[in-house]
C-alpha positions as a printed NumPy array, in Angstrom:
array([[  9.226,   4.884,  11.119],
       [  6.433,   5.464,   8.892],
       [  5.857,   2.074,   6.494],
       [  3.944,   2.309,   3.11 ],
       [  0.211,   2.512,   2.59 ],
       [ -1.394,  -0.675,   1.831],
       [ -4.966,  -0.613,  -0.052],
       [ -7.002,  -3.895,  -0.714],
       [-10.191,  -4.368,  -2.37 ],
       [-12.164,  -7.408,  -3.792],
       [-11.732,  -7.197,  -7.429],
       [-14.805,  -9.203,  -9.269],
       [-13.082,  -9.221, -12.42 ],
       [-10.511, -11.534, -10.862],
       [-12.316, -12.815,  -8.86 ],
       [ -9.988, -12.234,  -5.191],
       [ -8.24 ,  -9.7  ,  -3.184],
       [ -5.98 ,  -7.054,  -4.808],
       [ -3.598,  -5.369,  -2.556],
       [ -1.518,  -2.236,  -4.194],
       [  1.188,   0.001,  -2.77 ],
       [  0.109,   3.064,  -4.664],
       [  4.172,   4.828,  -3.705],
       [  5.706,   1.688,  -5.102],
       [  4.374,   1.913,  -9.102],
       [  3.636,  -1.125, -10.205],
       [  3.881,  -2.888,  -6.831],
       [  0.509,  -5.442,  -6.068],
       [ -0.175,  -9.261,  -5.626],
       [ -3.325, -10.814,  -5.705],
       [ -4.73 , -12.966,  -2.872],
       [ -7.838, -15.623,  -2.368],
       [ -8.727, -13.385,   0.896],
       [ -7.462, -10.076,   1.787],
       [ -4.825, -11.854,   4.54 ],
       [ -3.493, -13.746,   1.705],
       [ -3.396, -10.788,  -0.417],
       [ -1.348,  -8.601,   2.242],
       [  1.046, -11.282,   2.677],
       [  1.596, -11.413,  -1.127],
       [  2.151,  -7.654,  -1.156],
       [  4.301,  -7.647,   1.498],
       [  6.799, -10.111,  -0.037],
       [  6.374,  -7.861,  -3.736],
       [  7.267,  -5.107,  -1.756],
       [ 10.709,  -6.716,  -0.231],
       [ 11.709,  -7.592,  -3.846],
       [ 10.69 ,  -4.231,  -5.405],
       [ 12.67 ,  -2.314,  -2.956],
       [ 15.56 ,  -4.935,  -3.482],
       [ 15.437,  -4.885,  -7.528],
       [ 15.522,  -0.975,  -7.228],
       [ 18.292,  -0.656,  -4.978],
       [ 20.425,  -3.469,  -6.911],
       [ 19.734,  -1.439, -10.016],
       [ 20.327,   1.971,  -8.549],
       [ 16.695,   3.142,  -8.814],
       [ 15.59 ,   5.823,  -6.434],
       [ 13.25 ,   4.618,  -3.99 ],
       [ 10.431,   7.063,  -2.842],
       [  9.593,   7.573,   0.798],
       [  6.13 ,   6.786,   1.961],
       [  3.917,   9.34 ,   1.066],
       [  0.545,   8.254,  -0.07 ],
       [ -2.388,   8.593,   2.045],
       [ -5.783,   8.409,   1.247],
       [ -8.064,  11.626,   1.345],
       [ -9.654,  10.528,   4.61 ],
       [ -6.606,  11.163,   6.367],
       [ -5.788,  14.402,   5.037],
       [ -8.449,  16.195,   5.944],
       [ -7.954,  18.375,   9.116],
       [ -9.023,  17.   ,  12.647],
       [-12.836,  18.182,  12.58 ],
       [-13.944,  20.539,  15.78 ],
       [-16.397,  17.938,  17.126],
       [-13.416,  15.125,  18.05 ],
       [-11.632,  18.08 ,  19.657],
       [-11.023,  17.535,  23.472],
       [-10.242,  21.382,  23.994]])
């Protein structure tokens, strides 16, 4: 099963760890280190998908994926 993308970057404006789930709008936590910030993030994400389906809210299947994985395998990793 595939789970949700996870980003986290240092934000210097807040001065910690932001972790977003860019398929779940709306869905990030904030974090001292980026650990703390995935653990926060996780625990959004278990109440997001809760609140949606007690409120009848479509929930969207993992899609996101950062450019770096979408581009196509390059010729020079091939093992053919």
């Amino acid at each position: 099963m595939q789970d949700y993308f996870i980003s986290i970057f240092y934000s210097e404006e807040d001065g910690g760890y932001i972790a977003d789930i860019p398929d779940l709008r709306f869905c990030s936590a904030f974090g001292e280190t980026p650990e703390e910030a995935l653990r926060e993030v996780q625990i959004a994400k278990t109440a997001w998908l809760e609140a949606a389906r007690a409120n009848g809210k479509p929930i969207p299947p993992p899609k996101y994926r950062p450019a770096i994985y979408q581009l196509p395998a390059s010729p020079l990793l091939s093992t053919a």
